[in-house]
C-alpha positions as CSV (number, residue, x, y, z in Angstrom):
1,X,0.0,0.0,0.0
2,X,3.1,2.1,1.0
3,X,4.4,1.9,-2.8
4,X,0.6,3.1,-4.1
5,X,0.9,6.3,-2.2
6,X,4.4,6.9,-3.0
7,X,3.5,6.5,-7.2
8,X,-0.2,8.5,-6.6
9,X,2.2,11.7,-4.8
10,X,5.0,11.0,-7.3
11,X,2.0,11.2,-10.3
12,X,0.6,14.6,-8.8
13,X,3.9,16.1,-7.7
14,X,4.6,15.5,-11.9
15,X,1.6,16.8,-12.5
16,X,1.8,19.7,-10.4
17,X,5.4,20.5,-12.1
18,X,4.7,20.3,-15.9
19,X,2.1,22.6,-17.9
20,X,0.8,19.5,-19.3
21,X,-2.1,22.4,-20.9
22,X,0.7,24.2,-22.7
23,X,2.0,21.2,-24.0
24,X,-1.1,19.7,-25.9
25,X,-1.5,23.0,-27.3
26,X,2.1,23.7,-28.6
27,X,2.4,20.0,-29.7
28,X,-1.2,20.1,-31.8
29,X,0.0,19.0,-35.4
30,X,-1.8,22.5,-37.0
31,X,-0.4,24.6,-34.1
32,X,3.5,23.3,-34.1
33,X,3.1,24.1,-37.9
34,X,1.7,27.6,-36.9
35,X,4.8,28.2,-34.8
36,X,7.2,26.6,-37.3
37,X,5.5,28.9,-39.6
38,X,6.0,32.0,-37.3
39,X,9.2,31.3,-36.5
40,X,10.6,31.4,-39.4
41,X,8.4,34.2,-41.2
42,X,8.2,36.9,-38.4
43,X,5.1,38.6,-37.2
44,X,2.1,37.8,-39.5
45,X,-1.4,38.4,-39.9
46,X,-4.0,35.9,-40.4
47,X,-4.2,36.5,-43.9
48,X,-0.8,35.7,-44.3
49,X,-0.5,32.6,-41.9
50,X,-3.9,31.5,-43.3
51,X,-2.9,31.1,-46.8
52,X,-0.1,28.5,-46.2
53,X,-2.8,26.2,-44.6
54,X,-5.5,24.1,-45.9
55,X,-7.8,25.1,-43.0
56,X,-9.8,27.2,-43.0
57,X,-8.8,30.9,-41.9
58,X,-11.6,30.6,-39.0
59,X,-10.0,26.8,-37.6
60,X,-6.9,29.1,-38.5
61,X,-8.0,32.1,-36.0
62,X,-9.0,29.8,-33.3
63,X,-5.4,27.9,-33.1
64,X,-4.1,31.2,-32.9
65,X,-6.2,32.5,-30.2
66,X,-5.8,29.9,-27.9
67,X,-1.9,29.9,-28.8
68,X,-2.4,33.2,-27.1
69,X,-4.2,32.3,-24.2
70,X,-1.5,30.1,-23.3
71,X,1.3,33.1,-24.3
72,X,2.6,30.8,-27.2
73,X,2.0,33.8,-29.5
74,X,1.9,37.5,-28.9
75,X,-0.7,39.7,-30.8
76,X,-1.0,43.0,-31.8
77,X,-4.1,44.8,-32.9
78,X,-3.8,48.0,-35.5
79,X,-6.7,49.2,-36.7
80,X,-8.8,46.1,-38.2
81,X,-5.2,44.3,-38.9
82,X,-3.8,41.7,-36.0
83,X,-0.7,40.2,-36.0
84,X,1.0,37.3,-34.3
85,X,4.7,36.5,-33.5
86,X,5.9,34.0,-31.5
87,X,6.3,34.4,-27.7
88,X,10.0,33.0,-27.7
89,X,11.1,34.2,-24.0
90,X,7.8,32.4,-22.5
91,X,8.1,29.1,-24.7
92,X,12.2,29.1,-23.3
93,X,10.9,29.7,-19.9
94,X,8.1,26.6,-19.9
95,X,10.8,24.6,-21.2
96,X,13.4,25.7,-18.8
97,X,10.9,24.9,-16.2
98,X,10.0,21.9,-17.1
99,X,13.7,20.5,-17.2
100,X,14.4,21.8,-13.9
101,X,11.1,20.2,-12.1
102,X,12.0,16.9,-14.3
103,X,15.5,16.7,-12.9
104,X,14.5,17.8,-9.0
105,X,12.1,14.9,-9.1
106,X,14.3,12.3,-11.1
107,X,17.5,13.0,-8.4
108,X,14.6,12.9,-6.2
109,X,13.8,9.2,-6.6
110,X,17.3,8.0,-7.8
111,X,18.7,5.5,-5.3
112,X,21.4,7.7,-2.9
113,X,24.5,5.2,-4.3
114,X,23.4,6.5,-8.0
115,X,23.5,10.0,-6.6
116,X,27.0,9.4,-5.0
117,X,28.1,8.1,-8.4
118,X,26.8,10.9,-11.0
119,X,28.6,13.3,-8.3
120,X,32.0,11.3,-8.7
121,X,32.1,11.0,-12.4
Protein backbone atom coordinates (compact mmCIF):
# COMPACT_ATOMS: atom_id res chain seq x y z
CA UNK A 1 0.00 0.00 0.00
CA UNK A 2 3.06 2.14 0.97
CA UNK A 3 4.37 1.86 -2.78
CA UNK A 4 0.55 3.07 -4.12
CA UNK A 5 0.94 6.33 -2.22
CA UNK A 6 4.38 6.85 -2.95
CA UNK A 7 3.53 6.55 -7.17
CA UNK A 8 -0.16 8.47 -6.56
CA UNK A 9 2.22 11.68 -4.83
CA UNK A 10 4.96 11.05 -7.33
CA UNK A 11 2.00 11.23 -10.28
CA UNK A 12 0.63 14.55 -8.78
CA UNK A 13 3.95 16.11 -7.72
CA UNK A 14 4.64 15.49 -11.91
CA UNK A 15 1.58 16.79 -12.51
CA UNK A 16 1.83 19.73 -10.41
CA UNK A 17 5.35 20.52 -12.14
CA UNK A 18 4.73 20.32 -15.90
CA UNK A 19 2.12 22.64 -17.87
CA UNK A 20 0.76 19.54 -19.33
CA UNK A 21 -2.05 22.41 -20.92
CA UNK A 22 0.72 24.17 -22.70
CA UNK A 23 1.96 21.22 -23.98
CA UNK A 24 -1.11 19.68 -25.85
CA UNK A 25 -1.47 23.05 -27.26
CA UNK A 26 2.07 23.70 -28.65
CA UNK A 27 2.37 19.95 -29.69
CA UNK A 28 -1.16 20.09 -31.79
CA UNK A 29 0.04 18.99 -35.41
CA UNK A 30 -1.81 22.49 -36.97
CA UNK A 31 -0.37 24.57 -34.13
CA UNK A 32 3.53 23.29 -34.06
CA UNK A 33 3.09 24.09 -37.93
CA UNK A 34 1.69 27.57 -36.94
CA UNK A 35 4.77 28.21 -34.79
CA UNK A 36 7.21 26.64 -37.30
CA UNK A 37 5.52 28.95 -39.62
CA UNK A 38 5.98 32.04 -37.31
CA UNK A 39 9.20 31.32 -36.48
CA UNK A 40 10.57 31.38 -39.39
CA UNK A 41 8.42 34.23 -41.21
CA UNK A 42 8.15 36.92 -38.36
CA UNK A 43 5.14 38.63 -37.21
CA UNK A 44 2.10 37.83 -39.53
CA UNK A 45 -1.38 38.40 -39.91
CA UNK A 46 -4.02 35.91 -40.38
CA UNK A 47 -4.19 36.51 -43.91
CA UNK A 48 -0.79 35.73 -44.31
CA UNK A 49 -0.50 32.59 -41.90
CA UNK A 50 -3.86 31.46 -43.25
CA UNK A 51 -2.88 31.07 -46.81
CA UNK A 52 -0.10 28.47 -46.23
CA UNK A 53 -2.79 26.23 -44.64
CA UNK A 54 -5.46 24.08 -45.91
CA UNK A 55 -7.75 25.08 -42.98
CA UNK A 56 -9.80 27.22 -42.99
CA UNK A 57 -8.75 30.89 -41.94
CA UNK A 58 -11.56 30.56 -39.04
CA UNK A 59 -9.95 26.84 -37.64
CA UNK A 60 -6.93 29.15 -38.50
CA UNK A 61 -7.96 32.07 -36.04
CA UNK A 62 -8.95 29.75 -33.34
CA UNK A 63 -5.37 27.87 -33.11
CA UNK A 64 -4.10 31.19 -32.90
CA UNK A 65 -6.23 32.51 -30.22
CA UNK A 66 -5.81 29.87 -27.86
CA UNK A 67 -1.89 29.90 -28.75
CA UNK A 68 -2.42 33.20 -27.08
CA UNK A 69 -4.21 32.26 -24.22
CA UNK A 70 -1.47 30.12 -23.34
CA UNK A 71 1.29 33.07 -24.30
CA UNK A 72 2.60 30.77 -27.16
CA UNK A 73 2.03 33.84 -29.53
CA UNK A 74 1.92 37.47 -28.94
CA UNK A 75 -0.72 39.69 -30.82
CA UNK A 76 -1.01 42.99 -31.76
CA UNK A 77 -4.08 44.80 -32.91
CA UNK A 78 -3.77 47.96 -35.50
CA UNK A 79 -6.65 49.17 -36.66
CA UNK A 80 -8.85 46.07 -38.17
CA UNK A 81 -5.21 44.31 -38.94
CA UNK A 82 -3.78 41.74 -36.02
CA UNK A 83 -0.67 40.22 -36.03
CA UNK A 84 0.97 37.31 -34.34
CA UNK A 85 4.70 36.47 -33.50
CA UNK A 86 5.91 33.98 -31.54
CA UNK A 87 6.30 34.43 -27.68
CA UNK A 88 10.00 33.01 -27.67
CA UNK A 89 11.14 34.16 -23.99
CA UNK A 90 7.81 32.38 -22.49
CA UNK A 91 8.05 29.08 -24.72
CA UNK A 92 12.15 29.08 -23.31
CA UNK A 93 10.92 29.73 -19.88
CA UNK A 94 8.08 26.59 -19.91
CA UNK A 95 10.82 24.65 -21.22
CA UNK A 96 13.37 25.67 -18.80
CA UNK A 97 10.94 24.93 -16.19
CA UNK A 98 10.04 21.87 -17.08
CA UNK A 99 13.70 20.49 -17.15
CA UNK A 100 14.35 21.75 -13.89
CA UNK A 101 11.09 20.19 -12.08
CA UNK A 102 11.98 16.86 -14.29
CA UNK A 103 15.46 16.66 -12.86
CA UNK A 104 14.55 17.78 -9.04
CA UNK A 105 12.07 14.91 -9.08
CA UNK A 106 14.30 12.28 -11.06
CA UNK A 107 17.48 12.99 -8.41
CA UNK A 108 14.59 12.90 -6.19
CA UNK A 109 13.80 9.16 -6.56
CA UNK A 110 17.30 8.00 -7.84
CA UNK A 111 18.75 5.50 -5.30
CA UNK A 112 21.42 7.74 -2.91
CA UNK A 113 24.55 5.18 -4.31
CA UNK A 114 23.41 6.49 -7.95
CA UNK A 115 23.50 10.01 -6.58
CA UNK A 116 27.04 9.37 -4.95
CA UNK A 117 28.06 8.14 -8.37
CA UNK A 118 26.85 10.90 -10.97
CA UNK A 119 28.58 13.26 -8.35
CA UNK A 120 32.00 11.32 -8.71
CA UNK A 121 32.14 11.04 -12.44
Amino acid sequence: MSNDKNALACGQSLYESIDFDFYKTIFDPVRSDILVYLVCNGKKNIKDISEKFPQDRSVISRHLNLMYRYGIVSKVKQARQVTYEVNSSFILKQFEKTTTNLKKMLQMSEPKSLNILSETE
